[in-house]
C-alpha positions in Angstrom: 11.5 32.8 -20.3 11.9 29.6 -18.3 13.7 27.2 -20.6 14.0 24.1 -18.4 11.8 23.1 -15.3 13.8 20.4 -13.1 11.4 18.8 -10.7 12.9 17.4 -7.5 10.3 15.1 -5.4 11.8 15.1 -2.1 10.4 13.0 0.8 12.7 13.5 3.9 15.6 14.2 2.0 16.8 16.8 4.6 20.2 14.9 4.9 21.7 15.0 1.0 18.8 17.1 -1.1 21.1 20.8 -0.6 23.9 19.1 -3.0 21.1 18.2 -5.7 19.6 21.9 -5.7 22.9 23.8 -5.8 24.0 21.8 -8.2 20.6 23.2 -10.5 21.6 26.7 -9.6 24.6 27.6 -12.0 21.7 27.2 -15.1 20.2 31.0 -13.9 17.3 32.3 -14.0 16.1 30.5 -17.0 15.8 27.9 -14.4 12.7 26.6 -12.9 13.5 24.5 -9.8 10.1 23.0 -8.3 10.7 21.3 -5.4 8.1 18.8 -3.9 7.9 18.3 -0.7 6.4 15.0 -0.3 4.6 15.4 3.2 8.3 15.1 5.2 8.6 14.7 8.4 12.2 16.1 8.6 13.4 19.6 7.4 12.9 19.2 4.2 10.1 21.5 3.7 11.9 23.9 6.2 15.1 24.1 3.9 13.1 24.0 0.6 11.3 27.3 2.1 15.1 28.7 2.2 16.2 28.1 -1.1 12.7 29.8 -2.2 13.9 32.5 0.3 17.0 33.3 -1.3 16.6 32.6 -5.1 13.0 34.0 -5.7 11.9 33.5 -8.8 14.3 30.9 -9.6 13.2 28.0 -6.7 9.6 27.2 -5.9 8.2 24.9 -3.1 4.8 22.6 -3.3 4.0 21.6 -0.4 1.7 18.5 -0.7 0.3 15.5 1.2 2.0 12.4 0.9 1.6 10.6 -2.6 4.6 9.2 -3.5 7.5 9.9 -6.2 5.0 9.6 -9.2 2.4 11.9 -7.4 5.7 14.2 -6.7 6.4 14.2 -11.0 2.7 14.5 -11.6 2.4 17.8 -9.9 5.9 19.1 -11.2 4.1 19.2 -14.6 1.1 20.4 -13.8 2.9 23.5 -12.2 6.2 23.5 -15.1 6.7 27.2 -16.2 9.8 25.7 -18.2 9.3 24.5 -22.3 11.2 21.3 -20.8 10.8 19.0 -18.1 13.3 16.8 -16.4 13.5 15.3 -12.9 16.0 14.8 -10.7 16.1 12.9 -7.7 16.7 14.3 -4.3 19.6 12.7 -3.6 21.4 12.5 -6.7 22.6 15.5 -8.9 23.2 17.7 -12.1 26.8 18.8 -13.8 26.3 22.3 -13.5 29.3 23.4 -16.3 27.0 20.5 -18.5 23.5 21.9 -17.2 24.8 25.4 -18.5 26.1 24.3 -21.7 22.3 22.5 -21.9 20.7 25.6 -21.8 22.8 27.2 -24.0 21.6 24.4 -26.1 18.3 25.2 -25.4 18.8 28.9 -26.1 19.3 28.1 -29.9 16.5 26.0 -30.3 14.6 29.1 -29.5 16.0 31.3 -31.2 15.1 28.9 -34.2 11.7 28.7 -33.4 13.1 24.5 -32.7 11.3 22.4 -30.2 12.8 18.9 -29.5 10.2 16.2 -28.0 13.0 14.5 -26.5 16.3 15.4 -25.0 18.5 12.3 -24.4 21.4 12.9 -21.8 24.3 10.6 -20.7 24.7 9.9 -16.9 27.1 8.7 -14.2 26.9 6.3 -12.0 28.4 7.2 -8.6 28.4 4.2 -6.4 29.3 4.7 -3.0 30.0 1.7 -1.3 32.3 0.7 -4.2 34.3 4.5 -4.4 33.4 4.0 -8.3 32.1 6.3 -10.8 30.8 5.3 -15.0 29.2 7.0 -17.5 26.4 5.7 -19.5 26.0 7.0 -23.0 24.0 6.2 -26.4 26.5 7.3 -29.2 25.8 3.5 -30.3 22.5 4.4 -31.5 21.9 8.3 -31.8 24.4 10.9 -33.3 25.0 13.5 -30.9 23.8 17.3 -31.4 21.5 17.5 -34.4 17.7 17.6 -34.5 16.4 13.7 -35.6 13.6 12.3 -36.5 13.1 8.5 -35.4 14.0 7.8 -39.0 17.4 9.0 -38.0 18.1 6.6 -35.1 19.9 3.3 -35.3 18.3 0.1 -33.8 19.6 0.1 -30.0 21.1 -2.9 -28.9 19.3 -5.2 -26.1 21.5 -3.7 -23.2 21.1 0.1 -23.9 17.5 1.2 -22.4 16.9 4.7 -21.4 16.7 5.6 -17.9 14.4 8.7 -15.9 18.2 10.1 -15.6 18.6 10.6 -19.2 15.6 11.6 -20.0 14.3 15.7 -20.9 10.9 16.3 -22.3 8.8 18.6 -24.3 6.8 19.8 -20.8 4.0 20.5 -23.6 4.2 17.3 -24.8 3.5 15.5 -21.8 0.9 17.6 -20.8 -1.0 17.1 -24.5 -0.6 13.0 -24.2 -2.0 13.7 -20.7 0.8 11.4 -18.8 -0.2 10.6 -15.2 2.0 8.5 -12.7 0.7 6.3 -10.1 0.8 7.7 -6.3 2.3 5.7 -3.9 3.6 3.2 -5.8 7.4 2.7 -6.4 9.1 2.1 -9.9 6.7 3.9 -11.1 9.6 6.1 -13.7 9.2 3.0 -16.0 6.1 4.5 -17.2 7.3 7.6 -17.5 9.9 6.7 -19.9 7.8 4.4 -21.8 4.6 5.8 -22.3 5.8 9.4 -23.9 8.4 7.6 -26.5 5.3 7.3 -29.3 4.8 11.0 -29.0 8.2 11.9 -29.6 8.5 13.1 -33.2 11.9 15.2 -33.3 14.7 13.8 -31.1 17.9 15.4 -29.5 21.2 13.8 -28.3 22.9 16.1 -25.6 26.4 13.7 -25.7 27.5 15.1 -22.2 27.0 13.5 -18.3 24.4 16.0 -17.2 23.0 14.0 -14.6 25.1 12.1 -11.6 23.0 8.9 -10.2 24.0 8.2 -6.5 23.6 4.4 -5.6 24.7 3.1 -2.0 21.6 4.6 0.2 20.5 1.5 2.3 16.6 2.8 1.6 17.3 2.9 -1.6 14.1 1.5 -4.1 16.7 -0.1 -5.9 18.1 -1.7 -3.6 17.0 -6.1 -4.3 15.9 -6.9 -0.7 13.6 -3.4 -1.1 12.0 -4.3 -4.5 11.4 -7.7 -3.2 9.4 -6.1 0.0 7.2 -4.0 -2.6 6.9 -6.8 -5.5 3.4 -6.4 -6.3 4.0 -2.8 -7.2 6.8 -3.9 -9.6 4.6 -6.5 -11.0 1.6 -4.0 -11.1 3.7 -2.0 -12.9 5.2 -4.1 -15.2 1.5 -4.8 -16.0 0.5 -1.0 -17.0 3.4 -0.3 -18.9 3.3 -3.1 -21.0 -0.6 -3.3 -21.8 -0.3 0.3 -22.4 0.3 -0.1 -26.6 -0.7 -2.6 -28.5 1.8 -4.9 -31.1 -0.5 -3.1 -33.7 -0.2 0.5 -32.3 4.1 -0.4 -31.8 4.4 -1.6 -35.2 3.1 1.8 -36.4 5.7 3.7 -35.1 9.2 4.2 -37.0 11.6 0.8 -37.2 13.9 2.0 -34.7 11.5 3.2 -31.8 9.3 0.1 -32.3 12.6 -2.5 -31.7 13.2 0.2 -29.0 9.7 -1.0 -27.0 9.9 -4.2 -27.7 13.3 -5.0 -26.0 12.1 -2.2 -23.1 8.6 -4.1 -22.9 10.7 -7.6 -22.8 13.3 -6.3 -20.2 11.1 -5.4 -17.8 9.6 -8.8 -17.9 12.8 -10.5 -17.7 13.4 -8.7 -14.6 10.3 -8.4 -13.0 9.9 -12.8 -13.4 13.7 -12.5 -12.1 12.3 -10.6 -8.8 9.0 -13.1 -8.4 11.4 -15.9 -8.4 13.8 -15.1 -6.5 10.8 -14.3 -3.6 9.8 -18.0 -5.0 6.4 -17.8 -2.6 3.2 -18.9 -3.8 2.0 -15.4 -4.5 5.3 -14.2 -5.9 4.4 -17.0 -8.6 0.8 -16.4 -8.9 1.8 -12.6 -9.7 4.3 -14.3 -12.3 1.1 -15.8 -14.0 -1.3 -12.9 -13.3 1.4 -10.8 -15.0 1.5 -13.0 -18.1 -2.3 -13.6 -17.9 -2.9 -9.9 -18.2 -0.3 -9.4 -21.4 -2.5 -12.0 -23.2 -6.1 -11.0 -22.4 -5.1 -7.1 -23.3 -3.9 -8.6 -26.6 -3.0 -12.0 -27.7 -0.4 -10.9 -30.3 1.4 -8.8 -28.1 1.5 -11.6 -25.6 3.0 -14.2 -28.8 5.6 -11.7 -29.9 6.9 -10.8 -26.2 7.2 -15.1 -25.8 9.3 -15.2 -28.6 11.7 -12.5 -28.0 15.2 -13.6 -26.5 14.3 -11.6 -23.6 10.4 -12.7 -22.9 12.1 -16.1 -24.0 14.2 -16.5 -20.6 11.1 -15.7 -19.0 9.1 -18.9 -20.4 11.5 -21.7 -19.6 9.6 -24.9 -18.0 10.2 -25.4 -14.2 12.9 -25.0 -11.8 15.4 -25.1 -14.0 13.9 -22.5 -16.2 13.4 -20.4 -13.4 17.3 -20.9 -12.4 18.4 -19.9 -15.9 16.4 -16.5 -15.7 17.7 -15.9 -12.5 21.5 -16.4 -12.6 21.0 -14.2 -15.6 19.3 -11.7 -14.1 22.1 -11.7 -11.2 25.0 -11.4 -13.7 23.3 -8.5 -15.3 23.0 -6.8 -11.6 27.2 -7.2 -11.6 28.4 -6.1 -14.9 26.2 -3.1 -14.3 26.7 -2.7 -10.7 23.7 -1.8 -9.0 
């Protein structure tokens, strides 16, 4: 029984992707390690052919035209033999001592007949260029290794959003809501962690740094001066993921999880009016306004709520000086978190 698929898009990864896969195989054979090859150009496919090589049964290969890191996630799940799903960038890595003690987690909740629709993980940071390592938890807001039901969770403050790195999912789950990424578009992981949250009815807190986020790649999609290049696909985006509920269809869901989308839906527009006005061209503006334009037409309450959150409030200051004021903010953000 494969307990936990870990999907690994890889696009010319040849150089770093060897330490992400070892570090997936201390979980065993109840390990299912998909790796994508995104249409490289370099090795990658040649060394994900090896690892298939030498732990049959345990590493698969798709070998797939170029579509981009959502198309890479979309076709992990289709193909997922494991009950959960997580990803796990080529470049960055897993705890294997915390990825066993995981599935021993994951053991138990089968032996229960227990399914979880979320796993939440804590993660490092390991940032290169500054020799510095941190880990990012949620003990603020979810008690730590007990089954919950939204119910259950505290009200998360402003600051703590989820990230693709300490996400797991119910692979049947995301399958059943029928999630499906963008291809070639970048940022696309803040739809994956946004659109499943509604369907997630019983939640998990695994309080240890499973995963290990490497920042200090130069062609990084993090990195500002590369978002700025691709700012229509932040702003397109931004766009899906926030017309994808409606106030009405948020205010449904439990107290927590709805304050919880509300601050995510807000953040992102913070950052993404950050990004258009720090470009400060006329079509980085005009994608500000399209970006607003679309939020109201989809629905007008929505739109009125997201104005008057602290967050959406930055994002709404008149003029220059408005625009300023969002972005200092946005850049002292950037510090204190250090990407």
């Amino acid at each position: 029984m494969k307990l936990l698929t870990v999907t690994v898009p890889c696009y010319n990864s040849a150089a770093y992707m060897q330490r992400c896969v070892d570090s997936l195989l201390p979980g065993g054979e109840e390990m299912d390690i998909l790796i994508i090859d995104d249409g490289s150009t370099d090795e990658t496919g040649a060394i994900a052919d090896r690892y298939v090589q030498n732990h049959p049964g345990t590493v698969r290969v798709i070998h797939q035209e170029n579509g981009g890191h959502g198309e890479g996630i979309n076709q992990g799940l289709k193909n997922a033999l494991g009950t959960y799903f997580k990803v796990v960038d080529s470049d960055d890595r897993l705890d294997p001592a915390a990825l066993v003690r995981l599935l021993d987690v994951l053991r138990r909740f089968a032996a229960r007949g227990e399914e979880a629709d979320l796993i939440v993980n804590n993660y490092v940071y390991d940032q290169a260029e500054r020799q510095a390592v941190f880990s990012v938890n949620y003990r603020v807001a979810i008690k730590p290794g007990r089954m919950l039901s939204w119910e259950d969770i505290r009200r998360f403050p402003v600051h703590k959003q989820f990230m693709i790195h300490s996400l797991i999912y119910r692979t049947g789950m995301l399958r059943d809501m029928g999630l499906v990424l963008p291809k070639h578009t970048f940022y696309e992981d803040n739809l994956y962690i946004y659109q499943p949250l509604p369907y997630t009815k019983r939640v998990y807190y695994f309080d240890e740094p499973l995963y290990g986020y490497f920042i200090g790649r130069p062609d990084q999609s993090i990195a500002e001066k590369n978002i700025l290049k691709r700012l229509d696909q932040v702003s397109n985006i931004a766009e899906k993921m926030i017309t994808s509920y409606t106030l009405a269809q948020l205010k449904a869901l439990p107290k927590s999880l709805y304050g919880y989308m509300i601050n995510n839906c807000a953040g992102m527009l913070a950052t993404t009016s950050a990004l258009q006005f720090i470009a400060e061209t006329e079509e980085s503006l005009a994608m500000n306004r399209h970006m607003w334009q679309a939020i109201r037409e989809f629905d007008e309450a929505l739109y009125q709520k997201l104005r008057s959150n602290l967050l959406g409030l930055a994002t709404v200051l008149p003029g220059a000086v408005g625009r300023r004021t969002l972005v200092s903010g946005y850049r002292f953000v950037r510090r204190i978190i250090q990407f």
